[in-house]
C-alpha positions in Angstrom: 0.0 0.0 0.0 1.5 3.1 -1.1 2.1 5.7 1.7 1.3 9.6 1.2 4.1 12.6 2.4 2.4 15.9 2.0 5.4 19.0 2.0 3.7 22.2 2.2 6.4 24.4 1.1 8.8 23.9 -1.3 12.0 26.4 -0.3 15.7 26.8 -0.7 15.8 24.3 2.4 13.9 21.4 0.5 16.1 20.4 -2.2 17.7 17.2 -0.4 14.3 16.6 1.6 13.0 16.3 -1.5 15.7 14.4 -3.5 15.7 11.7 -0.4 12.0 10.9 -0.2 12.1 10.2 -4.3 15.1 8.3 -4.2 13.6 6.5 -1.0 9.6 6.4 -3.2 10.1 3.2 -4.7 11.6 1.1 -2.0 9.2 2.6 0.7 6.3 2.6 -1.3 5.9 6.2 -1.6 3.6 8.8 -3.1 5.2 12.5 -2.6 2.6 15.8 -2.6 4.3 18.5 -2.5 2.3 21.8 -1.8 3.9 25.2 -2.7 2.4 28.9 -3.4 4.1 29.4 -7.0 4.9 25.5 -8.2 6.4 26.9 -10.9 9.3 27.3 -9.5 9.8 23.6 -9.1 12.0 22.0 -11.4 10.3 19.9 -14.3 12.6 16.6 -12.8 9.8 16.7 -9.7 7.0 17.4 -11.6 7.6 15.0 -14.2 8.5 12.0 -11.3 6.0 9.1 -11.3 6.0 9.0 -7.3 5.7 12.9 -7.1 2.6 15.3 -7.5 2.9 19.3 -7.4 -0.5 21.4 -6.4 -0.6 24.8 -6.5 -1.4 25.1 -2.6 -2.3 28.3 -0.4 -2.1 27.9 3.2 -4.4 30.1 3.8 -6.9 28.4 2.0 -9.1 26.5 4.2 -10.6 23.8 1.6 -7.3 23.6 -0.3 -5.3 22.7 2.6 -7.1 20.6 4.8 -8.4 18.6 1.6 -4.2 18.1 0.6 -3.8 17.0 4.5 -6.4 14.5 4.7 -5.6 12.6 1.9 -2.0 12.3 3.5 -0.3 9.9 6.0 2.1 12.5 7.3 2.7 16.1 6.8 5.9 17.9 6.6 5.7 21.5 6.7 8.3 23.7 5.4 6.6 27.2 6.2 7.8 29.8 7.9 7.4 29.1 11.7 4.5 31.6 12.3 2.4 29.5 9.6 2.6 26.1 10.9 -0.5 26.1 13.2 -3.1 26.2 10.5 -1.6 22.6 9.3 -1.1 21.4 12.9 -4.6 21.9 13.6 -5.6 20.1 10.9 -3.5 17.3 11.7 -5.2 16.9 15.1 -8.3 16.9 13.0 -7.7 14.0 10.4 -5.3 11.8 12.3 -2.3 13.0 10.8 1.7 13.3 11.9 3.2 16.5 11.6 7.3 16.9 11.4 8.7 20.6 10.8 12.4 22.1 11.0 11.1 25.2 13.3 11.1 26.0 17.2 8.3 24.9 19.5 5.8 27.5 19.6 3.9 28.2 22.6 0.7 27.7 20.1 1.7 24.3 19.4 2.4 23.0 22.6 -1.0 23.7 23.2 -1.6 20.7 21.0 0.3 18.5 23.0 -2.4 16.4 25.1 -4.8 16.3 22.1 -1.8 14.8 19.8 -1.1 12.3 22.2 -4.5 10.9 22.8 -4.7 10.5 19.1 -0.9 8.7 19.1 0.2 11.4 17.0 4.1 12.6 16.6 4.8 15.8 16.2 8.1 16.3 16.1 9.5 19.8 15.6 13.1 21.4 15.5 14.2 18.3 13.9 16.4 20.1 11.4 19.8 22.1 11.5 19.9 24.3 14.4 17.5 23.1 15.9 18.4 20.0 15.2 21.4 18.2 14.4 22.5 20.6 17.4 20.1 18.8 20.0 20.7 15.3 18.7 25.0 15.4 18.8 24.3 17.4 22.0 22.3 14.6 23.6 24.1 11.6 22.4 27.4 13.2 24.3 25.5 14.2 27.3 23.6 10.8 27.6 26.6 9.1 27.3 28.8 10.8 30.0 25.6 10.3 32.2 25.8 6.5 31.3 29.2 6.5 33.0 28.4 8.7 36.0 29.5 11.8 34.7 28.1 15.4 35.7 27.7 17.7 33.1 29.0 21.3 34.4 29.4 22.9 31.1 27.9 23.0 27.9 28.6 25.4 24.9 27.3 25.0 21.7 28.0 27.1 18.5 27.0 26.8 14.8 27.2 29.0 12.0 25.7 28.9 8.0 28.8 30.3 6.1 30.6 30.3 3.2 33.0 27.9 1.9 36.5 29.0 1.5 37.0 28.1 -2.4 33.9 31.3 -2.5 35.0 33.4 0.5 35.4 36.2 -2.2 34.9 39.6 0.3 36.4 41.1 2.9 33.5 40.2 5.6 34.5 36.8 5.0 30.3 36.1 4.6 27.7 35.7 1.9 23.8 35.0 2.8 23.4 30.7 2.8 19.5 31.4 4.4 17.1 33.8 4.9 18.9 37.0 4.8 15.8 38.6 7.1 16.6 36.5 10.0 20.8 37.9 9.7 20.0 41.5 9.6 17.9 40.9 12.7 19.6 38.5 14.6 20.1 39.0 18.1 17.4 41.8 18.5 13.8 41.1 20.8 15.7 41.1 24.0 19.0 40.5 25.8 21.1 37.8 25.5 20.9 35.2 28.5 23.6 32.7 29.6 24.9 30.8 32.6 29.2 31.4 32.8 30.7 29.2 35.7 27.4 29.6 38.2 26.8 33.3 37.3 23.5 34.7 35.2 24.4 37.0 32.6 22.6 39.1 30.1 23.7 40.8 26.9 21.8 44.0 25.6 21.5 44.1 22.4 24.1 47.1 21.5 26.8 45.1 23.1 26.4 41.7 21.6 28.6 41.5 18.9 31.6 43.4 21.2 31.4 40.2 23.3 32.7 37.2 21.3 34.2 33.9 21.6 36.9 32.4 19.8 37.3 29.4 19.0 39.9 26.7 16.0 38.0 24.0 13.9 41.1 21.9 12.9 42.2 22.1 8.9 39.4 25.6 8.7 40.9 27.8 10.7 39.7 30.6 13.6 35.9 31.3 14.6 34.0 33.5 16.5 30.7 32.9 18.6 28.3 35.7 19.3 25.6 34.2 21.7 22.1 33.6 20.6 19.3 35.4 22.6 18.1 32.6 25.0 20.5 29.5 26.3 18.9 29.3 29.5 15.7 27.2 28.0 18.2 24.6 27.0 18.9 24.0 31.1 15.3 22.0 30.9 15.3 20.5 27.5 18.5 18.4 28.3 18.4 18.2 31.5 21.2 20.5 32.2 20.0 21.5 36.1 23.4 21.3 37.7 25.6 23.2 35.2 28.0 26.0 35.5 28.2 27.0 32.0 25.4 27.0 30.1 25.7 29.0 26.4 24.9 28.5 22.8 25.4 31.2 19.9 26.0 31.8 16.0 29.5 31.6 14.3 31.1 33.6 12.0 34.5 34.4 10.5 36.3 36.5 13.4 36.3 40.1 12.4 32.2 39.7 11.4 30.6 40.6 14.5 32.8 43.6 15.2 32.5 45.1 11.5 28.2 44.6 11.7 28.5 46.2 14.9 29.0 49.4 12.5 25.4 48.6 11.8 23.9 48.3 14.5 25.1 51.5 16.2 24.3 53.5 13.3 20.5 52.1 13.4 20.6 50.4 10.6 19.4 47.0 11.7 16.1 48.7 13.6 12.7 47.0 12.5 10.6 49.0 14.6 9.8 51.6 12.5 9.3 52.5 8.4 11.1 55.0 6.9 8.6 57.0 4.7 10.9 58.3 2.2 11.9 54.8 1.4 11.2 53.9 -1.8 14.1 55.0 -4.8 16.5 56.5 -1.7 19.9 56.1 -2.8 22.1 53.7 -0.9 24.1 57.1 0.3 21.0 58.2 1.1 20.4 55.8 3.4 23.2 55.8 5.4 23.0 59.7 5.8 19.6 59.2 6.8 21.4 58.4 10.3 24.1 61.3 10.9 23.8 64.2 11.6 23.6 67.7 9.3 26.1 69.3 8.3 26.0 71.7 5.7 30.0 70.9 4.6 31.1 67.7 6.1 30.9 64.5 3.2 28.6 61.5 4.6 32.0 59.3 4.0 34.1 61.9 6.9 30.4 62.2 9.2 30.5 58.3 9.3 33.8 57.7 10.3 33.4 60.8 13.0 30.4 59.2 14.7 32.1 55.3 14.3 35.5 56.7 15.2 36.9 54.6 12.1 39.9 55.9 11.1 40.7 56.3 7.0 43.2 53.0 7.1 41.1 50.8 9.1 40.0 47.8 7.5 36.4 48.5 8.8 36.6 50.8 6.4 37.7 49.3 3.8 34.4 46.6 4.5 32.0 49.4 4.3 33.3 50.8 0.8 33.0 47.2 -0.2 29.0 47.0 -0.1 28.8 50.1 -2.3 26.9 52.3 1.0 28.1 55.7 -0.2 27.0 55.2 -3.7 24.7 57.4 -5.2 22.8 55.8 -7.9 22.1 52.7 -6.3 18.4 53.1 -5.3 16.2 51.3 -2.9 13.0 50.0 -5.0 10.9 49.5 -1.0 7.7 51.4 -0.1 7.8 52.1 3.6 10.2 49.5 4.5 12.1 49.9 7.5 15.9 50.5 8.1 16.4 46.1 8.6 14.5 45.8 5.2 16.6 48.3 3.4 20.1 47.3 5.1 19.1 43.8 3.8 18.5 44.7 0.1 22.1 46.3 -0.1 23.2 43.6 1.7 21.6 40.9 -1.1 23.5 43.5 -3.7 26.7 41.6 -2.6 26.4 39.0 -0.5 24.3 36.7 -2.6 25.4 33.5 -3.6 26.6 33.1 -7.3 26.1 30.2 -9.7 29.3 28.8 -8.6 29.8 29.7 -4.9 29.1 26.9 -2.3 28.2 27.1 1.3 29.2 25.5 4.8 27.9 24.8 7.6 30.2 24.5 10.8 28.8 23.2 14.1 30.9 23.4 17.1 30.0 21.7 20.5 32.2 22.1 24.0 31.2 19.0 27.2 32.6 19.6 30.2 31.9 16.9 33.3 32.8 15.8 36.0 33.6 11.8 37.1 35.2 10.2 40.2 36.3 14.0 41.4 37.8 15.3 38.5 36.8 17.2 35.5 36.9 16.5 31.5 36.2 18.1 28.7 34.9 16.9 25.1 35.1 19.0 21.9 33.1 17.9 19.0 32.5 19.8 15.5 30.9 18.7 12.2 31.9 20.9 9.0 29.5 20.0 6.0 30.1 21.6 2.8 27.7 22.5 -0.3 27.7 21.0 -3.8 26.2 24.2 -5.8 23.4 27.1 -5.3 20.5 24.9 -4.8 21.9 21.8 -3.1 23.5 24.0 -0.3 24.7 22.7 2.8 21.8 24.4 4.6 19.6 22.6 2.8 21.2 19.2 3.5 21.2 19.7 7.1 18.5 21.2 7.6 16.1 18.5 5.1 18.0 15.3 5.5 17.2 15.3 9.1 13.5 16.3 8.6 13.3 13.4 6.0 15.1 11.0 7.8 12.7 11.1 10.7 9.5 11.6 8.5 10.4 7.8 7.2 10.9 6.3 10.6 7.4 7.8 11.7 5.9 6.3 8.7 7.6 3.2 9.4 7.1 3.3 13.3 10.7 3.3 14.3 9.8 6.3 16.2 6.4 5.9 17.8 6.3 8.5 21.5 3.3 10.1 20.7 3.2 14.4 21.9 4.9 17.1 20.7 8.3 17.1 20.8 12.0 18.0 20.1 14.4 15.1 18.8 16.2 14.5 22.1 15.6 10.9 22.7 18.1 8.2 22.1 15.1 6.2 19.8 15.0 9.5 17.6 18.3 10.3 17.4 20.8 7.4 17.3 19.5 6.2 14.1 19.2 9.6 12.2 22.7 10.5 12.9 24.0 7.1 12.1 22.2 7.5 8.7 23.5 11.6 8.6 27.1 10.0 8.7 26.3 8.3 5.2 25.8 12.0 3.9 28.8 13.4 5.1 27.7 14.8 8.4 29.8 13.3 10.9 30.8 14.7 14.0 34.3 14.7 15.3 35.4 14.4 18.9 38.5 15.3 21.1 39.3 15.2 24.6 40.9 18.0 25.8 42.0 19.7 29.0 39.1 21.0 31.2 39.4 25.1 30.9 35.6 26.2 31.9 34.5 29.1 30.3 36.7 30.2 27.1 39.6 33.0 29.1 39.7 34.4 25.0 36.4 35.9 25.4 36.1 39.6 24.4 34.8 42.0 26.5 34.4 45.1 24.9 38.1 45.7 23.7 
């Protein structure tokens, strides 16, 4: 009996989801649906698959969707986070799993007792970050618990980057995912970590002057800026007991301090729309924030109020996006300053036809056993084969995949929903990862607590 995957949403991160359940159809005895706003933009290789039907699908049309759901065994949905409720809800209603790549909302947990009286998974943040990052997380922690260890510390890091054979610019960064979410990043509220028993907090304005570094062997030197809330991850692995508690975003050191530029110029605000918007200049734009003067340049205000000097390399990063040009217009009705920072961003950081991207994850254990204390480093680097087969897309898809077959085929069977931080979720899907090239590396190292390289405003 052939068994139906519905994918709403068919984005940059569903090329190897979608690749895996085809190559998988026949064996499996599958049928794929795959649901999308504008299906044109699938490729004619999907289309024209015997396993594999493309519907024009609106989410927000009621009859559409739930009639594409209930004909379905399980749904995957590839939306944008705020969007998944409408399909959840309808899963409760026809019987249906649900797996999705996006953070538990406080809207879906509500859904919790109701999917478990109906034995229904729903397993969210099942794809990169979250994701791969709670599954190699647990399988360490689980197994230091095993042998009576304590965990004290736990950092965990992972960034969406370029490879180095396309690192072509001086920020050492081009856009691998949703360019929105970078321009914003770090903004609705302070930072929150644990550092060796003490709760600290990041404002927003300081949090890419306080970075950690750290060396991925054979790629070089990292920095970590730290992501706005570590302290939920103290209950979802079981962390009660430790020191150091802290997760962020990577880059390329020298990132964070250069988009600092940005963010105490104003640039990055979303709170507000700039009426003038629409055909302003990219010089424009960036005078927008200074001050008047009736003789100084908008090159020699900028460097006044960032206290750059001419022969700093900051510099030479902001001359490289093209911000004091004068022709360059914004095309964006009433968009705020994040929108318009982010479509002079896209000017040069997009991806060309040959670049390829990569995805680094960095993880740091620290325990305790029999009175003294360890430490475990483990990384993963995972590089992309071209534009559309990125290495976002294989870690973020592959995972969702992987565990929408072992629903189907009841390898994984806790009803509820859920993150994938079980050993019966995630010891088989990284075992399978591994045959994809995403295999994590581990060393044991001296136990040195919290990183002593850490910046603090310098």
């Amino acid at each position: 009996m052939t068994r139906k995957i519905l994918v709403v949403g068919a984005g940059k991160s569903t090329s190897y989801l979608i690749d895996y359940f085809l190559e998988k159809a026949a064996e499996e005895k599958l049928h794929l649906m795959i649901g999308d706003i504008n299906p044109d933009a699938i490729s004619s290789y999907i289309k024209n698959h015997s396993r594999c039907t493309v519907i024009q699908l609106d989410i927000f049309n009621d009859e559409d969707r739930k009639s594409a759901i209930k004909e379905s065994d399980i749904v995957v949905s590839m939306l944008p986070a705020r969007m998944h409720m409408k399909v959840a809800q309808d899963c409760i209603s026809f019987g249906k799993h649900l797996v999705t790549a996006s953070y538990v909302s406080e809207e879906i947990k509500t859904l919790d007792a109701q999917a478990k009286q109906k034995g229904l998974v729903f397993m969210n943040e099942i794809g990169l970050d979250p994701g791969i990052d709670h599954m190699s997380a647990m399988q360490v922690i689980d197994r230091i618990r095993e042998k009576g260890g304590k965990m004290i510390l736990f950092e965990s890091f992972t960034g969406g980057l370029v490879a180095p054979e396309s690192d072509t610019n001086l920020w050492n960064y081009k856009f691998t995912w949703n360019p929105r979410n970078v321009v914003l990043a770090g903004q609705g509220g302070a930072a929150k970590f644990l550092q060796e028993g003490t709760y600290k907090y990041i404002p927003y304005h300081k949090l890419f002057r306080r970075t950690e570094f750290f060396e991925i062997e054979g790629y070089g030197r990292f920095e970590g800026y730290a992501n706005r809330d570590s302290l939920n991850y103290k209950e979802a692995y079981g962390l009660h007991d430790v020191l150091t508690l802290y997760r962020g975003t990577m880059r390329r050191v020298g990132f964070s301090k250069a988009w600092n530029m940005f963010v105490q110029l104003g640039a990055t605000d979303d709170s507000y729309t700039m009426e003038n918007s629409e055909g302003m200049t990219y010089r424009e734009f960036i005078n927008s924030f200074l001050s008047y003067s009736p003789t100084d340049s908008v090159e020699l205000k900028l460097r006044h109020y960032l206290k750059i000097e001419q022969d700093d390399i900051m510099w030479e990063k902001l001359l490289e996006l093209n911000v004091f040009d004068s022709e360059k217009t914004i095309p964006l009705k009433k968009a705020t300053p994040a929108q318009m920072l982010q479509y002079i961003l896209e000017d040069s950081w997009s991806l060309n036809e040959d670049d390829k991207d990569m995805i680094v994850m960095y993880h740091k254990f620290g325990y305790e056993l029999d009175g003294k204390q360890f430490q475990i480093d483990a990384n993963t680097v995972v590089k992309g084969e071209s534009r559309t087969h990125t290495a976002m897309a294989k870690t973020v898809g592959l995972p969702v995949a992987i565990a929408t077959l072992a629903i189907l085929n009841n390898k994984i069977t806790t009803p509820g929903v859920q993150i994938p931080i079980k050993k019966e979720v995630y010891d088989p899907i990284l075992e399978e990862l591994k045959e994809y090239g995403v295999v994590f590396k581990e060393y044991d190292v001296p136990y040195l607590g919290y990183n002593p390289e850490s910046v603090y405003d310098k």
